[in-house]
LUMMAR-687226 format. One line per 3 residues: their letters; for each residue x, y, z of C-alpha. Coordinates in Angstrom, 2 decimals. Layout:
a) X:Y:Z ~ ...
This chain:
xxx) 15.96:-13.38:-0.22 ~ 18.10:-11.84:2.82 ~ 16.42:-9.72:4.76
xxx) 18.45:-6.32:4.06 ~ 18.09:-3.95:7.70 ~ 19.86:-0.94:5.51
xxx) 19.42:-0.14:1.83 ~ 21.36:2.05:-0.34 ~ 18.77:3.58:-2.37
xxx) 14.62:4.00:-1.90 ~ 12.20:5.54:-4.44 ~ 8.37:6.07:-3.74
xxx) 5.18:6.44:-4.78 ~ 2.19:8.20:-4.36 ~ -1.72:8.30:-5.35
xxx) -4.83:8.68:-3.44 ~ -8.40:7.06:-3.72 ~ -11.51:7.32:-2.56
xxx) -13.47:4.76:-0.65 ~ -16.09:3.67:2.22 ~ -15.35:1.02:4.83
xxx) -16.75:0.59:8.51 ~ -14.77:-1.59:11.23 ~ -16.34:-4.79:12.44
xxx) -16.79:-5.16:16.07 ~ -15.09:-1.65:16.56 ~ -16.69:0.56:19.33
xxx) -16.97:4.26:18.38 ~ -17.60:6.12:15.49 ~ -15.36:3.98:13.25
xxx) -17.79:1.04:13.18 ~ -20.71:3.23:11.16 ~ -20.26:3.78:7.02
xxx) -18.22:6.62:6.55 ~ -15.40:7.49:3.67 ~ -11.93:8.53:3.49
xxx) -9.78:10.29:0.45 ~ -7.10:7.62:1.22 ~ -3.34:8.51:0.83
xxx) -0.83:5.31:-0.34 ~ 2.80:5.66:-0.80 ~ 4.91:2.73:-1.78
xxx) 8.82:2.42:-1.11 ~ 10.52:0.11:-2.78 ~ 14.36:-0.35:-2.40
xxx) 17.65:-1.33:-3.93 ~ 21.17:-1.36:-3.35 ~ 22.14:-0.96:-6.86
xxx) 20.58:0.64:-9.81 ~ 19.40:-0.74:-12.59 ~ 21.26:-0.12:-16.26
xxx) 19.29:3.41:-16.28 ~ 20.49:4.16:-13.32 ~ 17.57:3.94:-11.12
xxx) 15.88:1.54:-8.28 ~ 12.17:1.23:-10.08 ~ 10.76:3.14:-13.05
xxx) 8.07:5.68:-11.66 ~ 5.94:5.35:-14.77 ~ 6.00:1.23:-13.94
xxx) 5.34:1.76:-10.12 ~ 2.35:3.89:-10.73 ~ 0.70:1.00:-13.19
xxx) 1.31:-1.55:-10.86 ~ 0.19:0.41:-7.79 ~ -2.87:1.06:-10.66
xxx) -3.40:-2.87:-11.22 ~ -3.16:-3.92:-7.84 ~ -5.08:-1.67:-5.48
xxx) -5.85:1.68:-7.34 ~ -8.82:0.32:-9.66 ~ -10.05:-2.21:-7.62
xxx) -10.35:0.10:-4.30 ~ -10.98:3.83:-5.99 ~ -14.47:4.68:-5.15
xxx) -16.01:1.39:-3.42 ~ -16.87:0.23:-0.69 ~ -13.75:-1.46:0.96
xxx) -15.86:-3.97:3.44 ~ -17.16:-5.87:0.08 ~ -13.85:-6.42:-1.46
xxx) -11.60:-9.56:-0.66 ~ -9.92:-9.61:1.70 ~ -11.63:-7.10:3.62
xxx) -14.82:-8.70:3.01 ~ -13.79:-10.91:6.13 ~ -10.88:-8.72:7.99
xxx) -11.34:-5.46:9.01 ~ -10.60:-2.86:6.23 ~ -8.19:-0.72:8.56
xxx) -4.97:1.23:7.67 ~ -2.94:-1.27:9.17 ~ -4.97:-4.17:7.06
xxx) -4.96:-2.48:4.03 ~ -1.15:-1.60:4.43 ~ -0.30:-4.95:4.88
xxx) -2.45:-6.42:1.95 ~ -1.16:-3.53:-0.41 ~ 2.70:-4.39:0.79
xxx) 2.04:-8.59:0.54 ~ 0.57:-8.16:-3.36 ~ 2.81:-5.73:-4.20
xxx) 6.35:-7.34:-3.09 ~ 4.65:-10.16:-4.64 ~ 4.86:-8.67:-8.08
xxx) 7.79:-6.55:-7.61 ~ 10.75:-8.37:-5.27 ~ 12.97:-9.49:-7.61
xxx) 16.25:-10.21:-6.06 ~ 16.93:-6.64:-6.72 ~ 14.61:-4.58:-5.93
xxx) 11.91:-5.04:-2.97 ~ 8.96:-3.29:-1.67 ~ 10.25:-2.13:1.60
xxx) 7.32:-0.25:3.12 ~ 3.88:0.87:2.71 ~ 2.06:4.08:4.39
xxx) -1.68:4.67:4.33 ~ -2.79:7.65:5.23 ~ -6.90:7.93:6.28
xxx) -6.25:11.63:6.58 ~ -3.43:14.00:7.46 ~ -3.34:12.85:11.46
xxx) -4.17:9.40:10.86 ~ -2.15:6.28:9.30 ~ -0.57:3.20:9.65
xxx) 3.10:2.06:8.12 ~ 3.48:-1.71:7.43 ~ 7.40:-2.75:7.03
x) 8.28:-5.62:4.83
């Protein structure tokens, strides 16, 4: 698919989870166990509705966002789970994985996931552009 610099139309969505993660080979507070009540939001864009007249159903976003990342990452530890078992289970990592297995299920010639944010808390994230 063409890269698209502009779209038309962008929906998103939202959900938080909980989870534990340290950084490898990180000096500073960071590389000790601690949690965050992560933020994700999910964009994915079109430039033209569907037959209903939208980009992506909300209802379907949320159970994808719900198979790929909520269930598996909601209340675990992040540093035991593939892929971060090996890389480094930061915003900018887990942005990027989120975005990769999402557009993966999603892009469609149509639509495409766009953009993902993760928030570790209100002054801290990391936006990964697709």
């Amino acid at each position: 698919m063409e890269l698209q610099k502009f779209w038309k139309y962008t929906v998103y969505k939202e959900v938080e989870f909980a989870a534990s993660h340290f950084l490898r080979e990180y000096h500073g507070k960071c590389e000790h166990l601690h949690g965050h009540n992560y933020v994700v939001r999910v964009y994915v864009s079109a430039n033209e509705l569907d037959g209903e007249g939208m980009v992506y159903d909300f209802v379907k976003l949320k159970q994808v966002m719900n198979d790929v990342f909520y269930e598996r990452f909601d209340h675990k530890h992040l540093n035991n789970i593939p892929p971060f078992d090996e890389i480094n289970p930061s915003a900018e990592n887990i942005a990027t994985w989120i975005g990769e297995q999402m557009g993966g299920l999603l892009d469609d010639g149509r639509v495409r996931v766009t953009e993902v944010r993760v928030w570790e808390t209100a002054r801290n994230g990391a936006i990964y552009r697709r």
